[in-house]
C-alpha positions in Angstrom: 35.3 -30.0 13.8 36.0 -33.6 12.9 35.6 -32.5 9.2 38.7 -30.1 9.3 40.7 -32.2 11.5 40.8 -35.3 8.9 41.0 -32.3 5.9 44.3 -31.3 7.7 45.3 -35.2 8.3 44.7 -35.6 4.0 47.0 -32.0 4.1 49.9 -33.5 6.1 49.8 -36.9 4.0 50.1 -35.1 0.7 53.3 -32.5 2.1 54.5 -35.6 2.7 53.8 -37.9 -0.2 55.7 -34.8 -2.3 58.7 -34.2 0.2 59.2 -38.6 -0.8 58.8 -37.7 -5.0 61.2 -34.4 -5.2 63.9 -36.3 -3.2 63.4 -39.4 -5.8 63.5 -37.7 -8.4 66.3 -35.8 -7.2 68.6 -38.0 -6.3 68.0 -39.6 -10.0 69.5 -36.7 -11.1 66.9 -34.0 -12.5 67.0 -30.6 -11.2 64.8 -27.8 -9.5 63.1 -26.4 -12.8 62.8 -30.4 -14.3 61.4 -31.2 -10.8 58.9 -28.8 -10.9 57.2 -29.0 -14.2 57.3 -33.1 -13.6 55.4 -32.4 -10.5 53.4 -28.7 -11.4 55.1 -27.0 -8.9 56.8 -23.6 -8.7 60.6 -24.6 -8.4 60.7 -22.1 -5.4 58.3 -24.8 -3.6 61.1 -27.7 -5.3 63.8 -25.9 -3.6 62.2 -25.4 0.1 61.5 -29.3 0.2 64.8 -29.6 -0.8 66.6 -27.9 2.1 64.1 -29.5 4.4 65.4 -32.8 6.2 63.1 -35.5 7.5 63.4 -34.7 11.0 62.2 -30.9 9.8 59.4 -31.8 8.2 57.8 -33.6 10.7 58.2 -30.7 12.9 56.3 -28.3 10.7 53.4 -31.2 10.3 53.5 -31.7 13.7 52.9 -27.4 14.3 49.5 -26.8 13.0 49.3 -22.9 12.6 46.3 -20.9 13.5 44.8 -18.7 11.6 42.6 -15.4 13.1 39.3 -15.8 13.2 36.7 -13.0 11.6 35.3 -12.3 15.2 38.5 -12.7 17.1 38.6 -9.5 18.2 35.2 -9.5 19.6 36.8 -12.4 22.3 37.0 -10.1 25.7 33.8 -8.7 24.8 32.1 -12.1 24.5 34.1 -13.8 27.5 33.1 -10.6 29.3 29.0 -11.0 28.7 29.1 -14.6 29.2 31.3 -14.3 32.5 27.7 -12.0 33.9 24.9 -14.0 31.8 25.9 -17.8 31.0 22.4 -18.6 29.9 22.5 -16.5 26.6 22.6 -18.2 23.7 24.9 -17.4 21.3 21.8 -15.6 19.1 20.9 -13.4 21.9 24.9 -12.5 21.9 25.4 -11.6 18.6 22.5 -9.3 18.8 24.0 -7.4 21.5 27.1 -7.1 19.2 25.2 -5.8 16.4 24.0 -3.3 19.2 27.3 -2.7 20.5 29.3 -2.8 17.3 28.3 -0.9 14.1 30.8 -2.2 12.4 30.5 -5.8 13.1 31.3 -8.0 10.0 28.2 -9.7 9.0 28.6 -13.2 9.4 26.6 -16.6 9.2 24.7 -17.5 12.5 26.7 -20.9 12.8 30.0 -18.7 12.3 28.9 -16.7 15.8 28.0 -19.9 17.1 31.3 -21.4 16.7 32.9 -18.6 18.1 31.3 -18.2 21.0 31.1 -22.1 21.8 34.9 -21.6 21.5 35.0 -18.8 24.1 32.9 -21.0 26.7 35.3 -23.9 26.5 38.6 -21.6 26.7 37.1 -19.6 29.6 35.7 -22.3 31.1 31.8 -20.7 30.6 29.4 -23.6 30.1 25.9 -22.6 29.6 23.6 -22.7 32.9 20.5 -22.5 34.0 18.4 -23.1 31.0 16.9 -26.2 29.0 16.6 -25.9 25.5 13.3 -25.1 24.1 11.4 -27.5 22.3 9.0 -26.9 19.3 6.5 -29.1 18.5 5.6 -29.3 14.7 2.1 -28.6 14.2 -0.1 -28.3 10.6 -0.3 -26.0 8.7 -3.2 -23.8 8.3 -4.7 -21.6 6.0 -2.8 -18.0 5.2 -4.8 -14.9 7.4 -7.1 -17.5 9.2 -5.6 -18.0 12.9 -3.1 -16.6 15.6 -2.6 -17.4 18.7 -2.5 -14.8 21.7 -1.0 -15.4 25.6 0.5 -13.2 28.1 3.6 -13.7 30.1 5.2 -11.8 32.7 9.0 -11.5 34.3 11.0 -9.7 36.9 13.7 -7.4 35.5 16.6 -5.9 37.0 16.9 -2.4 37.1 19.2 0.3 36.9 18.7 0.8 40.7 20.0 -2.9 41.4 16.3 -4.0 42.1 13.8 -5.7 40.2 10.7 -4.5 38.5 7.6 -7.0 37.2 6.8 -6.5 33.7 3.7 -7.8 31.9 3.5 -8.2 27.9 0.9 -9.7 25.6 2.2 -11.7 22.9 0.4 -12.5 19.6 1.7 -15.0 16.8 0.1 -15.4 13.6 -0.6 -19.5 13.7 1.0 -20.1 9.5 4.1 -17.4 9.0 5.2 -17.2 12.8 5.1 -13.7 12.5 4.9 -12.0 15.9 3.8 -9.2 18.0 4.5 -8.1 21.6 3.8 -5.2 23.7 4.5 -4.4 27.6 2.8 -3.0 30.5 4.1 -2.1 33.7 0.8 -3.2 35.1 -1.4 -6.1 34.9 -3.3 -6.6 31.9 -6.9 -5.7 32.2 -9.9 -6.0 29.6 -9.1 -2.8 28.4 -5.4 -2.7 28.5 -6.0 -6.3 26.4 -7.7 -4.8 23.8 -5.6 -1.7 23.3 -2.6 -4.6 22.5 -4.9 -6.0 20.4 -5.6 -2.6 18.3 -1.6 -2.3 18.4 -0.8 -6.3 17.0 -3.5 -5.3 14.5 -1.8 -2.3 13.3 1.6 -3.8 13.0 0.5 -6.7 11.4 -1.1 -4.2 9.0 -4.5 -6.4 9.2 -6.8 -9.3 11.0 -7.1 -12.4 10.8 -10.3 -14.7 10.7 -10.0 -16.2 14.3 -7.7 -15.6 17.6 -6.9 -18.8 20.0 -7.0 -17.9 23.2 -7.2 -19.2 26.9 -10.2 -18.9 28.8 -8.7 -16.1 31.1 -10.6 -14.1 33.4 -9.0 -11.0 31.6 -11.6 -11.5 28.9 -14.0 -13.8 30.3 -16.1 -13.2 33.1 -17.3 -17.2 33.9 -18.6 -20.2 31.9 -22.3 -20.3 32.2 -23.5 -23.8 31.3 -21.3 -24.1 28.3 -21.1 -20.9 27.2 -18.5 -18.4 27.4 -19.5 -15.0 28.8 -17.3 -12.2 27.5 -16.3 -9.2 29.5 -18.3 -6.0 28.0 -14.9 -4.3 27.0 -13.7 -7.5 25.3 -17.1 -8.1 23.8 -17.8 -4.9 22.2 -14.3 -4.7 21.0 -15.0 -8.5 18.9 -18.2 -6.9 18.0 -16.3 -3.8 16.3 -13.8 -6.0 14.8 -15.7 -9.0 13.0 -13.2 -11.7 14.1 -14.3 -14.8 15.4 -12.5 -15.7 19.4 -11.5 -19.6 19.5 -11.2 -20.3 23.5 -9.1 -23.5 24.4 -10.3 -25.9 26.6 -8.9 -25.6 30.3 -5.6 -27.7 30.8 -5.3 -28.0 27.3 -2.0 -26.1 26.7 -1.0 -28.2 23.6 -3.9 -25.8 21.9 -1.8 -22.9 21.9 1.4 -24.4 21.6 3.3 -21.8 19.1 2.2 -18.8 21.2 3.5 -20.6 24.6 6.6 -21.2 22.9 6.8 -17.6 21.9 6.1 -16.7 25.5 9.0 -18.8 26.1 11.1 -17.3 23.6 10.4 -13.6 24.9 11.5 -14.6 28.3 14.5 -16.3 27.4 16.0 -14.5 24.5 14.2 -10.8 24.7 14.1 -10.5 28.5 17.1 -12.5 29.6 19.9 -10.1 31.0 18.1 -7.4 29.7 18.0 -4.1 31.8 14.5 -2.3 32.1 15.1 1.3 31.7 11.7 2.3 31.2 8.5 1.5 29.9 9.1 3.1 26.1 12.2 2.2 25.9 11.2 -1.5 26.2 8.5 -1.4 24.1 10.6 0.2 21.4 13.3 -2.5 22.0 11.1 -5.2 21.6 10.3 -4.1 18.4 13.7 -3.3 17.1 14.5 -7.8 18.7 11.3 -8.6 16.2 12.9 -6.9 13.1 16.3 -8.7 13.8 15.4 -11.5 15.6 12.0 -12.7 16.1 10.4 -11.9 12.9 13.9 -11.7 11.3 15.5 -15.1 11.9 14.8 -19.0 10.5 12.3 -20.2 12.4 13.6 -23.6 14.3 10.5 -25.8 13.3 9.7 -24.3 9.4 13.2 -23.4 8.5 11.5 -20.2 7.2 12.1 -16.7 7.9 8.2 -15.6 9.7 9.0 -11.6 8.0 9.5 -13.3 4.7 7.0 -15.5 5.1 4.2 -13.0 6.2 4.4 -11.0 3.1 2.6 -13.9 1.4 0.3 -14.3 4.5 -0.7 -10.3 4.9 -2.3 -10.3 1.6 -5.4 -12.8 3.6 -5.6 -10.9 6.4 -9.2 -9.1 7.2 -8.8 -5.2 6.8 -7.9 -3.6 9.9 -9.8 0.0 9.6 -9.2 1.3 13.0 -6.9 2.9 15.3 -5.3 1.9 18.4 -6.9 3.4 21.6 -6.0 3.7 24.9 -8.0 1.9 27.2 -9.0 5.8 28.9 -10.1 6.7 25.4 -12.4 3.9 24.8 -13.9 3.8 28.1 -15.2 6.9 27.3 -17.2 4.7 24.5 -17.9 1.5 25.1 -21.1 0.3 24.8 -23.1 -3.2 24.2 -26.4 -3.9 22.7 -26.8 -7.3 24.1 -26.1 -5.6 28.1 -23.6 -5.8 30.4 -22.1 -8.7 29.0 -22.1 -11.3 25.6 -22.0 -15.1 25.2 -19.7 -17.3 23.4 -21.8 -20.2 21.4 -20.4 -23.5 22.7 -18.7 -24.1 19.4 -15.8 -21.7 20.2 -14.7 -24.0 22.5 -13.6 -26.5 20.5 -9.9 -25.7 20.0 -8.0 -28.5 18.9 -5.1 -29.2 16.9 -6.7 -28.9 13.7 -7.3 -25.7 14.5 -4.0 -24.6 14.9 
């Protein structure tokens, strides 16, 4: 803003630097077409200056004229969503132009930024509600060799003016960013876990080495003396799958800081003002937001795009052989060798930032 304000200031100075050299030179006697080519002007511009007094142009300084903006005509529509949802940013808003306009010009993010920073100070619509998110800059690790999994849950509003709880898992490979998320309408349970599990695998289009986790009771039974004792369902599935589980300590949340921040970024930029129509429907939007928008967009801590980024990271991932099942499905045949239950060597625990 300051930056075209002082390149209009240098504007105005210059109009009138040349209105003070064609009346010079004019009054000493050359004429339109002498004036011009002294100056490398068109004589048309010579002659306007001419008729113009002083008192004139300082008027038409003074009157800065405003050109249309690219998304101007997107202004009710924008003033209109921010008037219901002030808390959007101004990524989640161009997203739900893109959905509601086909046409929409494609622009740069800070150009949609302006714009709609522009609408919340006419209209009076200051953002509410939410802090920024921070990311904290972590090192880098090797292509394929960690992610990070969480889940999250939120109320949505429904169609029916009430609410409904959703649950989703969220999985986030620890070097490109690239994510995965999938919904339930229920709890997650061991089962349910590892069926979003079979689906990240399948999206991602592989595995990688070893998963950071928390020590939830949706795969862990207890701590036994040091060692972590895995549900059977979650246990057989690790068996099945050759990768290695990494469980944080307890209170330790700066373990699995990218996925918590993904968590984060589901709630506030997927979920928020969001309308649940139904189960499918989300879980088929969510993965339309991660093409555009999660896996789509610069990341704000590596300045990369994760999608672009992945393609170099998919070529280390572990095969992924399977097929996703649902958790009735593989009931039907789980089974574990070691009994009802497995154990986690005390290793595993040591989740630390190097890791990540």
């Amino acid at each position: 803003m300051n930056r075209t304000k002082d390149a209009y200031r240098h504007q105005s100075n210059n109009r009138v630097i040349m209105w003070y050299k064609i009346r010079e030179l004019y009054l000493k006697g050359f004429n339109k077409s002498q004036i011009a080519f002294q100056l490398g002007l068109h004589r048309s511009t010579v002659r306007r200056y001419l008729k113009m007094d002083e008192d004139t142009l300082t008027a038409k300084l003074q009157h800065r004229r405003r050109y249309p903006r690219i998304l101007d005509k997107y202004e009710s529509y924008v003033c209109d969503v921010l008037s219901r949802y002030r808390f959007l940013s101004a990524s989640q808003i161009h997203d739900w132009m893109k959905e509601q306009y086909p046409d929409l010009p494609v622009v740069f993010e800070k150009t949609v930024y302006n714009f709609v920073e522009t609408v919340r100070r006419k209209y009076n619509l200051d953002k509410e509600g939410l802090s920024k998110r921070v990311y904290e800059k972590m090192p880098d690790t090797p292509y394929g060799e960690y992610a990070q999994m969480d889940f999250g849950e939120s109320r949505m509003p429904t169609y029916r003016d009430d609410f409904v709880k959703v649950y989703f898992f969220v999985m986030v490979m620890s070097r490109s960013k690239q994510k995965f998320v999938y919904f339930s309408c229920t709890p997650f349970t061991s089962a349910l876990a590892v069926y979003a599990h079979e689906l990240a695998f399948a999206y991602f289009g592989g595995k990688p080495r070893r998963i950071i986790y928390d020590q939830d009771k949706v795969l862990l039974v207890r701590e036994n003396l040091g060692d972590l004792i895995l549900t059977r369902t979650f246990r057989a599935f690790v068996n099945e799958q050759h990768f290695q589980p990494v469980f944080c300590r307890p209170a330790d949340p700066e373990s699995k800081g990218k996925v918590e921040n993904v968590v984060k970024y589901v709630k506030r930029n997927f979920l928020a003002g969001r309308t649940f129509n139904s189960l499918e429907v989300l879980n088929t939007e969510v993965l339309q937001w991660l093409e555009k928008t999660g896996n789509g967009k610069i990341h704000g801590t590596t300045r990369l795009v994760p999608a672009e980024e992945f393609e170099i990271e998919r070529k280390y991932l572990l095969p992924y052989y399977g097929e996703p099942v649902p958790p009735q499905r593989r009931a039907e045949r789980v089974s574990c060798p070691q009994g009802q239950y497995g154990t986690v060597p005390d290793q595993l625990l040591q989740c630390t930032l190097q890791h990540l």
